[in-house]
C-alpha positions in Angstrom: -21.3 43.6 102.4 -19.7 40.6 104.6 -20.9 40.1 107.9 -17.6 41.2 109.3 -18.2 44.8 107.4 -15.3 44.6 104.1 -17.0 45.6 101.0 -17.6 42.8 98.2 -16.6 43.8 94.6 -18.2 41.9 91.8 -15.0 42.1 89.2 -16.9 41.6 86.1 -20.6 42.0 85.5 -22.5 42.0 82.0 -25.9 42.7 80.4 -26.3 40.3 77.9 -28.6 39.9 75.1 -29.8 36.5 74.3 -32.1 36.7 71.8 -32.5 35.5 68.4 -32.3 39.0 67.2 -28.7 39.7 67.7 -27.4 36.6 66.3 -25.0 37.5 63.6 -23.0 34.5 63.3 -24.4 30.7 62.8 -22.6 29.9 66.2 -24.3 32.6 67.6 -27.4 30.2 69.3 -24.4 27.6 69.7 -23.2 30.2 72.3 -25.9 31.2 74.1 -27.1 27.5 74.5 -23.8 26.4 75.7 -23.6 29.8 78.5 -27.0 28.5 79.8 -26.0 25.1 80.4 -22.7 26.6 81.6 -24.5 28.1 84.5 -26.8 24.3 84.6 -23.2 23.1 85.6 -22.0 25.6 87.6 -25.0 26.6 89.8 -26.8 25.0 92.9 -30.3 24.4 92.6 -32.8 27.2 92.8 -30.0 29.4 91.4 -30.0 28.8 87.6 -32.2 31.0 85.8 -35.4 30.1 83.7 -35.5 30.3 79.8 -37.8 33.1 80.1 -35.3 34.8 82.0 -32.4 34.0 80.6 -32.7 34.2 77.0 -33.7 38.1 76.8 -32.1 41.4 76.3 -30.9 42.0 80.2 -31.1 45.8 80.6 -28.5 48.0 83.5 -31.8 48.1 85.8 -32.2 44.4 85.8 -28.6 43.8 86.4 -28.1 46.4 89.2 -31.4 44.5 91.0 -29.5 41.0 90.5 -26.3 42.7 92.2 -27.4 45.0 94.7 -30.7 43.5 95.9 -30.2 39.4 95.1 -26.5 39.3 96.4 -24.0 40.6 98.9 -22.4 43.1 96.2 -21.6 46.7 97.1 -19.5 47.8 93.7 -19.1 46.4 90.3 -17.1 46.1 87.3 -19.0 46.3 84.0 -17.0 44.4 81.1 -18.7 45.2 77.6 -17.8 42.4 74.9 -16.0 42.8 71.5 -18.0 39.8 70.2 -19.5 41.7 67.3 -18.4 39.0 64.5 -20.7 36.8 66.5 -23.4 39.0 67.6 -24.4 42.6 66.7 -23.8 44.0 70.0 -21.1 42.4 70.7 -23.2 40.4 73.1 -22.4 42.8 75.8 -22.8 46.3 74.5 -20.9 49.4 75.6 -24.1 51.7 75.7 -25.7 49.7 78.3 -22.5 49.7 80.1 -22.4 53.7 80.4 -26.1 53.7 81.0 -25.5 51.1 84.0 -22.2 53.5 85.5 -24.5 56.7 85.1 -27.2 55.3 86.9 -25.2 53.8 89.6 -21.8 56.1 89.4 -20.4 55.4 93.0 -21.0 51.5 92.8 -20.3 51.2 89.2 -16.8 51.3 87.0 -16.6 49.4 83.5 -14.1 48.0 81.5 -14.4 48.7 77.5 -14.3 46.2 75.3 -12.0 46.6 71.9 -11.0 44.9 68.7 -7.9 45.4 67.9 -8.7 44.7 63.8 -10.4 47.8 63.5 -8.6 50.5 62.3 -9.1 52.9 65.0 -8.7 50.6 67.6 -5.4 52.7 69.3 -7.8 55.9 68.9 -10.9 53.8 70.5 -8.2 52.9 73.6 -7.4 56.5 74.2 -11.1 57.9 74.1 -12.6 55.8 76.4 -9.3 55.4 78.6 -10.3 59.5 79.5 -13.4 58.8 80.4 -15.2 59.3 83.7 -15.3 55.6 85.6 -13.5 53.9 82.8 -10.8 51.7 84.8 -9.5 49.3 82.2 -9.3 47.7 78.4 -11.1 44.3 77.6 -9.3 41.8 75.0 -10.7 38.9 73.3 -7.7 36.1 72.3 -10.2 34.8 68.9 -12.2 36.6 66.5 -13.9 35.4 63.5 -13.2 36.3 60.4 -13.6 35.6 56.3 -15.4 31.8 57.5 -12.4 30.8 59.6 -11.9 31.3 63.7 -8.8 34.3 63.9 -6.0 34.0 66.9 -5.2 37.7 68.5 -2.7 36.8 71.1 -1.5 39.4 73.1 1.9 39.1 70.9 0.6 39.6 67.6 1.9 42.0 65.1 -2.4 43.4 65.1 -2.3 43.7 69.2 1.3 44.4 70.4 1.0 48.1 69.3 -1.5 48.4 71.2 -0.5 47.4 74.4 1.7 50.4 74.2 -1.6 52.3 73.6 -2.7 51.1 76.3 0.5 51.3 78.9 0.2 55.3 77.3 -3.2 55.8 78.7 -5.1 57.5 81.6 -5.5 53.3 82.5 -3.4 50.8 83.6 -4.9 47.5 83.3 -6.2 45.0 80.6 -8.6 42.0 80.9 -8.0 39.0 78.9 -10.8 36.5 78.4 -8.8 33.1 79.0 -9.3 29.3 79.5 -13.0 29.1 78.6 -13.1 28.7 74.8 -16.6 29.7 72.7 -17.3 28.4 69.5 -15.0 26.5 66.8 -11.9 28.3 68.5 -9.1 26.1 69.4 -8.6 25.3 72.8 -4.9 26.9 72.3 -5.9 30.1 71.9 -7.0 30.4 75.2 -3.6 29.2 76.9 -2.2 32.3 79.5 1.5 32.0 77.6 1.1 35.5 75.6 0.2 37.3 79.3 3.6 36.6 80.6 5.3 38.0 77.4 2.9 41.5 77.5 3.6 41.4 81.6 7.2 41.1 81.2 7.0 44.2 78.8 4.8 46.7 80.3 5.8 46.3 84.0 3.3 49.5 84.7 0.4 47.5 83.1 -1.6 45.2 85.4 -3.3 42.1 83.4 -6.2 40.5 84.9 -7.0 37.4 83.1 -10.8 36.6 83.2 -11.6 32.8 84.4 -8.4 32.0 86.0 -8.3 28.3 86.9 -11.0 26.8 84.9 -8.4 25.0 83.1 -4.8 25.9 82.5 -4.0 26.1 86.6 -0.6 25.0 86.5 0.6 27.6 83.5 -1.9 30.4 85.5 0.0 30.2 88.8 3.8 30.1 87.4 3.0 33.3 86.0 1.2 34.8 88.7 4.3 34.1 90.7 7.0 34.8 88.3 4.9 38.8 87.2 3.7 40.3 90.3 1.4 41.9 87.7 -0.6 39.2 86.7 -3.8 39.2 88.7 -6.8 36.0 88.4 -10.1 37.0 87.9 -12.0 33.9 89.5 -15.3 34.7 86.6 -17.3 30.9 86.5 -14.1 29.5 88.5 -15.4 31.2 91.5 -19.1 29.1 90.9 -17.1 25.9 91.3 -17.0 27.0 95.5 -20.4 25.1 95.1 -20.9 22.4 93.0 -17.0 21.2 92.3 -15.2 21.9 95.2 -12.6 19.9 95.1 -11.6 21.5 91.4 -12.2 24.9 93.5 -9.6 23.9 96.4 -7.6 22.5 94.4 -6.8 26.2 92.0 -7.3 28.4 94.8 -4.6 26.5 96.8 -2.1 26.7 94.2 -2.8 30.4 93.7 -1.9 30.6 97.1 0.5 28.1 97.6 2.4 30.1 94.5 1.5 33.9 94.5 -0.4 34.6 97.7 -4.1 35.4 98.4 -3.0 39.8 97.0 -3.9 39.3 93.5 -7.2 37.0 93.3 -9.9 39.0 92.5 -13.9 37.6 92.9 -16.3 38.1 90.1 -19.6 36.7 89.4 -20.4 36.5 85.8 -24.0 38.2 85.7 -26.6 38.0 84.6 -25.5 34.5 82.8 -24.8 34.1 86.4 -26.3 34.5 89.9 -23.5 36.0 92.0 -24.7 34.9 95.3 -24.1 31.3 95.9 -20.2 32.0 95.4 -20.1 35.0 97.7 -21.7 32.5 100.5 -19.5 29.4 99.1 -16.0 31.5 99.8 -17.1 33.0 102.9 -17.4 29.6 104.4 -14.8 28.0 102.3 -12.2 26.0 104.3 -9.6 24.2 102.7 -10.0 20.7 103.1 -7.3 19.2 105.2 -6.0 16.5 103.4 -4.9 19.1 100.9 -3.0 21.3 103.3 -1.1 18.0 104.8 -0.7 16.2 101.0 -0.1 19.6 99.0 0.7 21.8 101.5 -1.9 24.2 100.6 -2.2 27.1 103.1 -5.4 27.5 105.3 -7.7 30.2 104.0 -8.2 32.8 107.0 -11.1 35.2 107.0 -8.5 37.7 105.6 -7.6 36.2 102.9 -11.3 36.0 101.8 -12.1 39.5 102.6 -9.3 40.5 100.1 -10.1 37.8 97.6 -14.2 39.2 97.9 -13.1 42.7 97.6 -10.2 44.1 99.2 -7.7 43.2 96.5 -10.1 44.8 93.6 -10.9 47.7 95.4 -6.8 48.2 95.5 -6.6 47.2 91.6 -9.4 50.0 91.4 -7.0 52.3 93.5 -10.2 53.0 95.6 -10.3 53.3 99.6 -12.8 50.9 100.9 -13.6 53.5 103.9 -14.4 56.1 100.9 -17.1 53.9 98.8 -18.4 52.5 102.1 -19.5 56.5 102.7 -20.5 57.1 98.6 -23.4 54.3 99.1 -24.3 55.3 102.6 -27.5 55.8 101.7 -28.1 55.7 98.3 -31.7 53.6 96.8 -29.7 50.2 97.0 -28.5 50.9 100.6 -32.0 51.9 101.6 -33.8 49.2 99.4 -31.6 46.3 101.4 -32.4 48.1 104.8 -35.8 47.9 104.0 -35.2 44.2 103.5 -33.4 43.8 106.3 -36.2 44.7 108.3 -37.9 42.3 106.6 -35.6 39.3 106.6 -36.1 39.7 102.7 -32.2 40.6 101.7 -30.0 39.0 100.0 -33.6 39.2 97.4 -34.5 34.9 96.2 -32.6 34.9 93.1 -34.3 35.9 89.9 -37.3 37.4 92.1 -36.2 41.1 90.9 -36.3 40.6 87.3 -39.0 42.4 85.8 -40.1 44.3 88.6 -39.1 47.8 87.4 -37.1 48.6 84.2 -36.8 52.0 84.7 -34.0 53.4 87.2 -35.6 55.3 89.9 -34.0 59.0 90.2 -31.7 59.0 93.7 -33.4 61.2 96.6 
C-alpha cells in the first residue's frame, strides 16, 4: 500500500523455473542467461538476485513472500507462460499459478497462458475463462517450431479464430507479450501493429500489451490513443524508473501526452524481478522539466501515480479498491507486515524471504 492509502497492483507476476532440468530447447540456457542479466540492467544495486537464488524452481510461497513481505504490493496478477517449445513447463507453469490464487485467493487473480497451435486451444480458452479468479488470456507473438522460429500475430489465420473465442468468453481481456524479443525471433514479431487490427475488431475485448515502451514507443502510443482499448502494461519498462530515467520519462510522457495516465497499468516482473525499487521509483517520479517545456509532457500528479500503481488495474480487474482493502484486512500478509512495522522490518531487504518457509501457512 502507498503512503497515501491506494492499493498497489502488481499486473503480472511469475514463478519461474530456471534450472537445467526444464530446458527443452538449445536456447533454453540462452534465455535464462539473458533474463538474469536483464534484471543486471534493469535493477539498482542490492536489488538483483544471486545465482543461487535466481537460477531455481521459484515456488507460489516464495513469490507471495517477494510480493507481500519485500514490496509495497497488496494484489497480483499471475501470468503462466506458453513457452513449452522452449522449456517443459512453459517456463511459467499453470499449476503453480492455481496453487499461488488458492493460497492467496483475495490478493491473487491469474492470467492463462495458451498456444494457439494446439488443437484444442478454443476449448483450453473456454475452460479456464469459467474458472474461479481467472481474469484474462496470455498470447505469445513467436513459437518454435520444426528448427525454425514461428510468427503468431494476432492476425493469423491460427489466432484470429480465437480471438472470437475469446471476445465469447466469461473474460474480456488478452495479454500480448510485446517489444522484448527472446531467442532467434525477429525483432518484427514483436512490433504492436497486429493489436490495433484485433482492437479495432473486438471493441468489447480489452488488450494489455506486456512491456509497453521498452522499444516501439512511438507505434505503442498512436494506438493507445487511436483504441481506447489498448492498455500498457509497464513489465521491465517500469524498472527503467531507476537506472534509465530518462528512457522512463521519456515513454511515460508520451503515454500521457497521447492517451492519458487511465490505461497504464504497473507490473513488476517477479521473481526475475524485484518489484520494489520501481514502486519507490514512480512514487517519487517527477517529470523532469525540460521535458514538460521542450515536449510538452504533462507533470505527473500524485493521482496519476496512484492509478498508474493500482487504481487503473484494479478497474481492468472490475474490482472496488474499498472491497479488497477489507478482503486482506487481516489476513497472514496483513498481519506479517504489521508485525514488521512494529519492527521497522517492512518492506522485507530484498531476497531476505527466500527460503524461509516453503510451505503456505493455513489463514487463522
Amino acid at each position: 500500500m502507498l503512503d497515501s492509502g491506494a492499493l498497489v497492483v502488481d499486473s503480472v507476476s511469475h514463478c519461474f523455473n530456471h534450472t537445467p532440468e526444464n530446458h527443452k530447447h538449445p536456447h533454453a540456457q540462452r534465455w535464462d542467461d539473458e533474463t538474469f542479466q536483464l534484471g543486471e540492467k534493469l535493477l539498482p544495486e542490492g536489488y538483483v538476485p544471486s545465482e543461487e537464488v535466481f537460477y531455481r524452481d521459484h515456488q507460489p510461497e516464495e513469490l507471495a513472500r517477494l510480493l507481500f513481505l519485500e514490496s509495497q504490493i497488496d494484489y497480483s496478477v499471475y501470468h503462466s507462460l506458453p513457452l513449452d517449445d522452449y522449456f517443459h513447463d512453459g517456463y511459467v507453469s499453470r499449476e503453480k499459478g492455481f496453487e499461488f490464487m488458492e493460497q492467496n485467493p483475495e490478493r491473487v487473480s491469474m492470467y492463462v497462458d495458451i498456444n494457439p497451435l494446439e488443437d484444442d486451444a478454443g476449448d483450453q480458452i473456454e475452460e479456464y475463462a469459467a474458472r474461479d479468479g481467472v481474469e484474462g488470456i496470455k498470447f505469445y507473438p513467436a513459437r518454435y517450431q520444426n528448427g525454425n522460429d514461428l510468427s503468431l500475430q494476432l492476425t493469423e489465420n491460427a489466432v484470429w479464430p480465437l480471438l472470437e473465442r475469446i471476445a465469447d468468453s466469461e473474460v474480456d481481456t488478452l495479454a500480448i507479450h510485446k517489444f522484448i524479443p527472446f531467442a532467434t525471433a525477429p525483432v518484427r514479431y514483436f512490433q504492436p501493429g497486429d493489436v490495433e487490427d484485433a482492437a479495432n475488431s473486438f471493441p468489447d475485448l480489452n488488450f494489455e500489451i506486456i512491456h509497453a515502451g521498452f522499444s516501439f514507443v512511438e507505434e505503442t502510443v498512436l494506438a493507445m490513443a487511436s483504441h481506447d482499448n489498448v492498455y500498457a502494461n509497464l513489465e521491465n519498462t517500469a524498472c527503467l524508473v531507476n537506472t534509465r530515467p530518462k528512457k522512463f520519462a521519456r515513454a511515460l510522457g508520451e503515454m500521457l501526452y497521447w492517451a492519458g495516465p487511465d490505461r497504464i497499468v504497473y507490473a513488476g516482473g517477479a521473481t526475475a524481478l524485484h518489484p520494489q525499487p520501481p514502486i519507490e521509483g514512480i512514487w517519487n517520479f517527477e517529470m523532469p522539466e525540460e521535458l514538460i517545456e521542450g515536449e510538452d509532457y504533462p507533470e505527473v500528479t500524485e493521482e496519476d501515480k496512484e492509478k498508474i500503481l493500482g487504481g487503473n488495474a484494479l478497474r481492468l480487474l472490475d474490482k472496488d479498491p474499498e472491497q479488497v482493502k477489507k478482503d486482506i484486512e487481516g489476513d497472514r500478509w496483513d498481519q506479517l507486515r504489521q508485525e514488521r512495522e512494529e519492527t521497522g522490518d517492512f518492506p522485507a531487504a530484498p531476497w531476505s524471504t527466500y527460503g524461509t518457509d516453503t510451505a503456505a501457512p493455513a489463514d487463522d
